[in-house]
N, CA, C and O atoms as CSV, one atom per row, in Angstrom:
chain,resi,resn,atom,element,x,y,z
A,1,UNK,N,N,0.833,-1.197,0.000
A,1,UNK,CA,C,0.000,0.000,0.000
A,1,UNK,C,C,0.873,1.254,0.000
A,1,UNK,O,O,0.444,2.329,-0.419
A,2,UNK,N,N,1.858,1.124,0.383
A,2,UNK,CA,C,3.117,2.306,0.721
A,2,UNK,C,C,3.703,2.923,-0.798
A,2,UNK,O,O,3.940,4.071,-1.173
A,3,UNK,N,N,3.831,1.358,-1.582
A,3,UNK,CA,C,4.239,1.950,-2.833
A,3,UNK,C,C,3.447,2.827,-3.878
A,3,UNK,O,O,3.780,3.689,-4.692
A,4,UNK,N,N,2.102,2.163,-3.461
A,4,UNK,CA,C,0.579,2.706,-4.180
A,4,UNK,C,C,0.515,4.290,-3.657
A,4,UNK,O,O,0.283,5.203,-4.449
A,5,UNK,N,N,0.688,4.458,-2.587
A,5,UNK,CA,C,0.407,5.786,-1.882
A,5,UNK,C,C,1.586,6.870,-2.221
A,5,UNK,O,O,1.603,8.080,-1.994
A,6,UNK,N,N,2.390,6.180,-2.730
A,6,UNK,CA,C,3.593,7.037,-3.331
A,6,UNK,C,C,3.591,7.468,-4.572
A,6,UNK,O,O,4.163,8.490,-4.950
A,7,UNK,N,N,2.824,6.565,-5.396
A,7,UNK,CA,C,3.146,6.721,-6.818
A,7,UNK,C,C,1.718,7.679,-6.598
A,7,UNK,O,O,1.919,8.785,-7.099
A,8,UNK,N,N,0.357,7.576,-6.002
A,8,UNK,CA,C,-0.625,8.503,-5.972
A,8,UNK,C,C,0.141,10.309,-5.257
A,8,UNK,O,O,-0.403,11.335,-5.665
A,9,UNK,N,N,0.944,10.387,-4.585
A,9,UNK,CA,C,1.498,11.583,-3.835
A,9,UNK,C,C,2.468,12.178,-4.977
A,9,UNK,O,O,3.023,13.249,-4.733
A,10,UNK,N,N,2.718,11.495,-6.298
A,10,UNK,CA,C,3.605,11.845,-7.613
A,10,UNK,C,C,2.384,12.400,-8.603
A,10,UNK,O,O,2.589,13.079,-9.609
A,11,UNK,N,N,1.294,12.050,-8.203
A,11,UNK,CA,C,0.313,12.844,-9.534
A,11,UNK,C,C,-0.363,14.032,-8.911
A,11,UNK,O,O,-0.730,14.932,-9.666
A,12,UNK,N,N,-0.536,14.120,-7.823
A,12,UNK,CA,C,-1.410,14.971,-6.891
A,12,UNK,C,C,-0.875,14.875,-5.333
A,12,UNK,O,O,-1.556,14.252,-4.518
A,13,UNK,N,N,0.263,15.456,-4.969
A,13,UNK,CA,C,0.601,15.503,-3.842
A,13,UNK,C,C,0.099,16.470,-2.707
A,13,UNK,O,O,0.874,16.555,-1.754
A,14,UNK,N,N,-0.997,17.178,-2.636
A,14,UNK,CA,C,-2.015,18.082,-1.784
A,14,UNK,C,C,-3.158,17.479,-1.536
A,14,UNK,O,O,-4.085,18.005,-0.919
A,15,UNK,N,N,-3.162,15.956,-2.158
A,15,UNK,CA,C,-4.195,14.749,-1.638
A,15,UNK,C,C,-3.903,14.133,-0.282
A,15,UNK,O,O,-2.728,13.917,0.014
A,16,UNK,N,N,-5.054,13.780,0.716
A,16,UNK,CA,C,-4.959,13.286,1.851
A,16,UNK,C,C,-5.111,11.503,0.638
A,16,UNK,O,O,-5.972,11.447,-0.240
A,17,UNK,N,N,-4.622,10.914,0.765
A,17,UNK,CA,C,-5.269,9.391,0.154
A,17,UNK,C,C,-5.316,8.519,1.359
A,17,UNK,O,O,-5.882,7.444,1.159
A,18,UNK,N,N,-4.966,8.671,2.281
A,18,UNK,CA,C,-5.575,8.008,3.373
A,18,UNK,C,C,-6.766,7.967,3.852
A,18,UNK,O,O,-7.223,7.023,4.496
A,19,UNK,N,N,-7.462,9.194,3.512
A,19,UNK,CA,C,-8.939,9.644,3.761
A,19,UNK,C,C,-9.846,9.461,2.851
A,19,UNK,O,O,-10.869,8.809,3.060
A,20,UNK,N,N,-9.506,10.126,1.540
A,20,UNK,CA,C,-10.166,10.733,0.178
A,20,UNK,C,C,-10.954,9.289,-0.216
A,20,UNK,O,O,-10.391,8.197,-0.289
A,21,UNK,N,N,-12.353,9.538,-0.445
A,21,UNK,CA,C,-13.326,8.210,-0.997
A,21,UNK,C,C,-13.623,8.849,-2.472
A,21,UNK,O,O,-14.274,8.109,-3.210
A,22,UNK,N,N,-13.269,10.023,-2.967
A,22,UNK,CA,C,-13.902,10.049,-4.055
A,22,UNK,C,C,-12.770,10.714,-5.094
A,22,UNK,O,O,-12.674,11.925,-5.294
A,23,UNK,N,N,-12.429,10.299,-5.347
A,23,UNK,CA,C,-10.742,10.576,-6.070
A,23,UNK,C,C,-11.359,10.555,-7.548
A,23,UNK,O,O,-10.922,11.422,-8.305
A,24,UNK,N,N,-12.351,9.643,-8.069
A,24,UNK,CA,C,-12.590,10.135,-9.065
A,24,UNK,C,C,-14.198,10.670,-9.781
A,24,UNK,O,O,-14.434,11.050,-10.928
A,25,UNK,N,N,-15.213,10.499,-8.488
A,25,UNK,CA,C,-16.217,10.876,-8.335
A,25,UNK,C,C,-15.972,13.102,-8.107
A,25,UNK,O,O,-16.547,14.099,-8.544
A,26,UNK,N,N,-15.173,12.905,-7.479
A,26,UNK,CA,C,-14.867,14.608,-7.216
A,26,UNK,C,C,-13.987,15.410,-7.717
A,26,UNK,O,O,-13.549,16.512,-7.385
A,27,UNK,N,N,-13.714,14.384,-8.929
A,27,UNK,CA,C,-12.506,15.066,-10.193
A,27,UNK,C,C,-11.315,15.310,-9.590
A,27,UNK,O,O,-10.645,16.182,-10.143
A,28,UNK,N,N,-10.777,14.729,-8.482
A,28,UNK,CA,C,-9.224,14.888,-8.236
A,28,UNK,C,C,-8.416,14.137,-9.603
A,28,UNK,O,O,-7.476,14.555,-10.278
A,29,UNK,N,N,-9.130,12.981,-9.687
A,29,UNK,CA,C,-7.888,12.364,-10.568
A,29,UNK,C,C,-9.115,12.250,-11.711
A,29,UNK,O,O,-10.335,12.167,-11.571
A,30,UNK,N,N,-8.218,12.284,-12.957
A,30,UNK,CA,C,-9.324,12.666,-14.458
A,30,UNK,C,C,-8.558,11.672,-15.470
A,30,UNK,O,O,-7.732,10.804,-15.187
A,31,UNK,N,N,-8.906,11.926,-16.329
A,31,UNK,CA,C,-8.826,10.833,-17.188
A,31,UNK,C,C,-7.239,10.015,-17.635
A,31,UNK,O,O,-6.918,8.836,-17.781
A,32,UNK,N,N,-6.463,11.409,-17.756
A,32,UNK,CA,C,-4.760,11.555,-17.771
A,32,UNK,C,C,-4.451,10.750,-16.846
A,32,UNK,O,O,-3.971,9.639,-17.071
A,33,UNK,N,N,-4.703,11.242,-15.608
A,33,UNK,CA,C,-4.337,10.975,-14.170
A,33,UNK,C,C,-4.365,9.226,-14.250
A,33,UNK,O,O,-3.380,8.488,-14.262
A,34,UNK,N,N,-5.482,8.921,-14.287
A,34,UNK,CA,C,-5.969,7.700,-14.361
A,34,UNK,C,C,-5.332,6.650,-15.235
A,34,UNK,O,O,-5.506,5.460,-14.972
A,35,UNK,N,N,-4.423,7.128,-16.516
A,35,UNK,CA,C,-3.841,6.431,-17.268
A,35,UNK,C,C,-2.468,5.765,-16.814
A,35,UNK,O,O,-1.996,4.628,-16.809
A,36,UNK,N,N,-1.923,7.489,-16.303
A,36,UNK,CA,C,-0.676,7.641,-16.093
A,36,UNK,C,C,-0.409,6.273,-14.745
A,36,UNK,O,O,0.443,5.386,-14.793
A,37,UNK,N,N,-1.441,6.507,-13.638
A,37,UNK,CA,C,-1.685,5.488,-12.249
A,37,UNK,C,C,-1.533,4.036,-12.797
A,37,UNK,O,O,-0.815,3.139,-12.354
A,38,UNK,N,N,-2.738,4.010,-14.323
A,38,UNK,CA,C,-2.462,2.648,-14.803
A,38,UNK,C,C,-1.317,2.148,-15.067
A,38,UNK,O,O,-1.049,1.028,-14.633
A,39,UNK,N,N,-0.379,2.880,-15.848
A,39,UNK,CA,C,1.330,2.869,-16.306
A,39,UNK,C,C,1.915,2.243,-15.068
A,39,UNK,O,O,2.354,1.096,-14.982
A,40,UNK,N,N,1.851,3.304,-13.968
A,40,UNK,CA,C,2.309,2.591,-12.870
A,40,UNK,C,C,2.453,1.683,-12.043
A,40,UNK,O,O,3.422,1.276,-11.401
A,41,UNK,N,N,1.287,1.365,-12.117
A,41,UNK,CA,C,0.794,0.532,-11.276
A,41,UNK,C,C,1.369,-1.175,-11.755
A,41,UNK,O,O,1.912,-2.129,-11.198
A,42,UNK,N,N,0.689,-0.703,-13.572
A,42,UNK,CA,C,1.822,-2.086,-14.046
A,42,UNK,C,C,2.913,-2.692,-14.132
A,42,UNK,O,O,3.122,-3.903,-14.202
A,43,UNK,N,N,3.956,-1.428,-14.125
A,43,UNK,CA,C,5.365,-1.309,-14.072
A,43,UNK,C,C,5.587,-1.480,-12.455
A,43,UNK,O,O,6.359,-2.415,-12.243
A,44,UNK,N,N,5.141,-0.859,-11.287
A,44,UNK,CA,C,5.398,-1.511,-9.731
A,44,UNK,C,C,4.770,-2.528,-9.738
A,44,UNK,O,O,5.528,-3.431,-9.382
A,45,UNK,N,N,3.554,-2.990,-9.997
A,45,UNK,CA,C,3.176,-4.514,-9.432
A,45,UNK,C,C,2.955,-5.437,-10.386
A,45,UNK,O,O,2.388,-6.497,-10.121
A,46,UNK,N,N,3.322,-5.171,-11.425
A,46,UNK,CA,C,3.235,-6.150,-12.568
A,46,UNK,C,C,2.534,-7.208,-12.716
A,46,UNK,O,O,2.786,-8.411,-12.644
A,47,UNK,N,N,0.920,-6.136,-13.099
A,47,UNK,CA,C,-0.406,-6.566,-13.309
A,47,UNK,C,C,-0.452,-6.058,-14.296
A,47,UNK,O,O,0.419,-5.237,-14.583
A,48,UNK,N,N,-1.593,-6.389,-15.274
A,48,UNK,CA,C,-2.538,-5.736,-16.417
A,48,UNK,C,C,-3.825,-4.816,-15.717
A,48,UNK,O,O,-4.583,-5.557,-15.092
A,49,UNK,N,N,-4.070,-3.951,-15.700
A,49,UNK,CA,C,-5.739,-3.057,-15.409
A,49,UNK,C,C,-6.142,-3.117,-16.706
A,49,UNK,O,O,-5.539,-2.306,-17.409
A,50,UNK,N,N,-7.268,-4.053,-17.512
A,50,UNK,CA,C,-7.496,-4.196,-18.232
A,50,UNK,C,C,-8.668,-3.157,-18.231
A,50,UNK,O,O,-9.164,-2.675,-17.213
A,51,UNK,N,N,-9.024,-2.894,-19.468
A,51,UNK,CA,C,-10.734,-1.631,-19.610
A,51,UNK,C,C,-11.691,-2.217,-19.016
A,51,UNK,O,O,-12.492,-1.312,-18.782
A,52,UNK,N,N,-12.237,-3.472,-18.504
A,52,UNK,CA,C,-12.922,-3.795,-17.838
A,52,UNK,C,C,-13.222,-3.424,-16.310
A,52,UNK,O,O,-14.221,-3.430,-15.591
A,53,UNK,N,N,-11.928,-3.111,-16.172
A,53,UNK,CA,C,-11.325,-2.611,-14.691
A,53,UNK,C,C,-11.083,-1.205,-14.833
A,53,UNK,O,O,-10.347,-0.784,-13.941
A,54,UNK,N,N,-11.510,-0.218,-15.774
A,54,UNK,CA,C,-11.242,1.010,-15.705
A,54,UNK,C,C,-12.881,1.408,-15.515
A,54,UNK,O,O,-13.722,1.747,-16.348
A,55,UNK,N,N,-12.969,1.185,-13.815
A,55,UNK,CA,C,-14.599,1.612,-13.594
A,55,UNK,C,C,-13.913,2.396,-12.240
A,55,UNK,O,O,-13.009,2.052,-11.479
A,56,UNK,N,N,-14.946,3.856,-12.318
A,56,UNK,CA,C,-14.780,4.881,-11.213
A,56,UNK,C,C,-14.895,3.929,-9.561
A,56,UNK,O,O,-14.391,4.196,-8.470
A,57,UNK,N,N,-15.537,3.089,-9.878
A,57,UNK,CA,C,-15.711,2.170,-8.357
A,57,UNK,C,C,-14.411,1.980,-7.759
A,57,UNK,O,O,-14.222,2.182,-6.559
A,58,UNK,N,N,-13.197,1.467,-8.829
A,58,UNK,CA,C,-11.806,0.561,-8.478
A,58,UNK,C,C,-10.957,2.126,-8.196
A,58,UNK,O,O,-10.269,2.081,-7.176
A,59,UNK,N,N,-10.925,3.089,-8.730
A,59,UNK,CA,C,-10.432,4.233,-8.783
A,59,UNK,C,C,-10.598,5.299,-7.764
A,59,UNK,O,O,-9.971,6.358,-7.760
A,60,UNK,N,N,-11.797,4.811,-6.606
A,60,UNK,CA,C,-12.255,6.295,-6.056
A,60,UNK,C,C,-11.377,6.800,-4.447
A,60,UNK,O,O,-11.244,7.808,-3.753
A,61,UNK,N,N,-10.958,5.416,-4.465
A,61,UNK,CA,C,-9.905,5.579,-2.758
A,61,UNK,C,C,-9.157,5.044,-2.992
A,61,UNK,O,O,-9.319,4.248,-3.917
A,62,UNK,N,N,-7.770,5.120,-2.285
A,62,UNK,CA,C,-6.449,4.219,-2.490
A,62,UNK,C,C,-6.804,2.819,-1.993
A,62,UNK,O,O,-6.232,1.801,-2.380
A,63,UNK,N,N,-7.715,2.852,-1.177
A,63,UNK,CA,C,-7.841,1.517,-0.782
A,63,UNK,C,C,-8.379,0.288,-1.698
A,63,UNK,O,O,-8.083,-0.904,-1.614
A,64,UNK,N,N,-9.512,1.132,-2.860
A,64,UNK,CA,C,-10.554,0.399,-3.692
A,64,UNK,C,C,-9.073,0.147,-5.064
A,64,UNK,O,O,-9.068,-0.748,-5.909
A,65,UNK,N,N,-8.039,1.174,-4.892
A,65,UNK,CA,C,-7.325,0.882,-5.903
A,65,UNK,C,C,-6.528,-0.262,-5.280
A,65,UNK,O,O,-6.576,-1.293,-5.951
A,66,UNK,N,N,-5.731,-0.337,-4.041
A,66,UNK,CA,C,-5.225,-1.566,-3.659
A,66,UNK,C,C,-6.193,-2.272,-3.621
A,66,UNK,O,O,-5.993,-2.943,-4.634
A,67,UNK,N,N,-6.985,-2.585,-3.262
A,67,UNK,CA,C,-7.679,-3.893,-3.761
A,67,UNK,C,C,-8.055,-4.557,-5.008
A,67,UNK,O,O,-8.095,-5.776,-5.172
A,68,UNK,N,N,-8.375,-3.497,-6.027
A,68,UNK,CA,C,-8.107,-4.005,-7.582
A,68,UNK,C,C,-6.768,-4.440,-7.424
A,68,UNK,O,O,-6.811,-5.663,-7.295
A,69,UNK,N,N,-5.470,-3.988,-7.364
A,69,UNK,CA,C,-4.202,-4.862,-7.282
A,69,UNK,C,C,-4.344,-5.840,-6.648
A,69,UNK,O,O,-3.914,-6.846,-7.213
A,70,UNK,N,N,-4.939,-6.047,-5.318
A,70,UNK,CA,C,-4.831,-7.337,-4.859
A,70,UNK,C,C,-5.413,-8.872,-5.690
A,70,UNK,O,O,-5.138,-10.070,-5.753
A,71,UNK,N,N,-6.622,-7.622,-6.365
A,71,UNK,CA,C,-7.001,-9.350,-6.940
A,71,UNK,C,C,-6.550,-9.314,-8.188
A,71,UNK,O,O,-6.412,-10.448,-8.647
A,72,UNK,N,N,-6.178,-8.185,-9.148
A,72,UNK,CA,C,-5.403,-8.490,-9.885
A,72,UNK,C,C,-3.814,-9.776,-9.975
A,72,UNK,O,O,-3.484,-10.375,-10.999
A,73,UNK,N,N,-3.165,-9.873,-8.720
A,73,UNK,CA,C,-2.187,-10.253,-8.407
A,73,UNK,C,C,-2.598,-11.926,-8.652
A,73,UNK,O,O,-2.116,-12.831,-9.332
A,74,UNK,N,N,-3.928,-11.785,-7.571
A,74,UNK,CA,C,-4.360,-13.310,-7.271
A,74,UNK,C,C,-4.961,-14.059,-8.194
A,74,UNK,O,O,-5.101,-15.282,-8.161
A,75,UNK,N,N,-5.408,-13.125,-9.230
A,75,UNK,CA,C,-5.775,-13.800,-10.838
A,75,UNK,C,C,-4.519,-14.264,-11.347
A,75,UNK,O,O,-4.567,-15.396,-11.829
A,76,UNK,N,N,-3.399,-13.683,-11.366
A,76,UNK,CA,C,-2.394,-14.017,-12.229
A,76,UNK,C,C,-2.108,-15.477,-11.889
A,76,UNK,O,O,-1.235,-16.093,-12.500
């Protein structure tokens, strides 16, 4: 979660993400944002976020995003 919360404090670092439930319901993170997180996320945890998985639900707290990684991981 440490690495997730780092690479989120590199796109928007005036974000609480420990708190924040609506990251993409309240337009902090937008469409760019969202790509760039995907990039990352594949390259640190070396998963796929396939378009199926590009739903505002998996995106809106760091937590809903570590948990898409988690089961991303556990599919592989």
């Amino acid at each position: 979660m440490d690495e997730l919360i780092s690479i989120l404090k590199e796109i928007h670092p005036d974000v609480d993400y420990e708190t924040a439930t609506n990251l993409v319901d309240g337009k902090i993170l937008d469409s760019f944002d969202i790509i760039s997180l995907v990039s990352e996320i594949a390259e640190q945890f070396d998963v796929v976020v396939s378009a199926e998985h590009m739903i505002p639900e998996n995106f809106n707290s760091a937590q809903a995003i570590w948990n898409l990684i988690q089961k991303l991981e556990d599919d592989e």
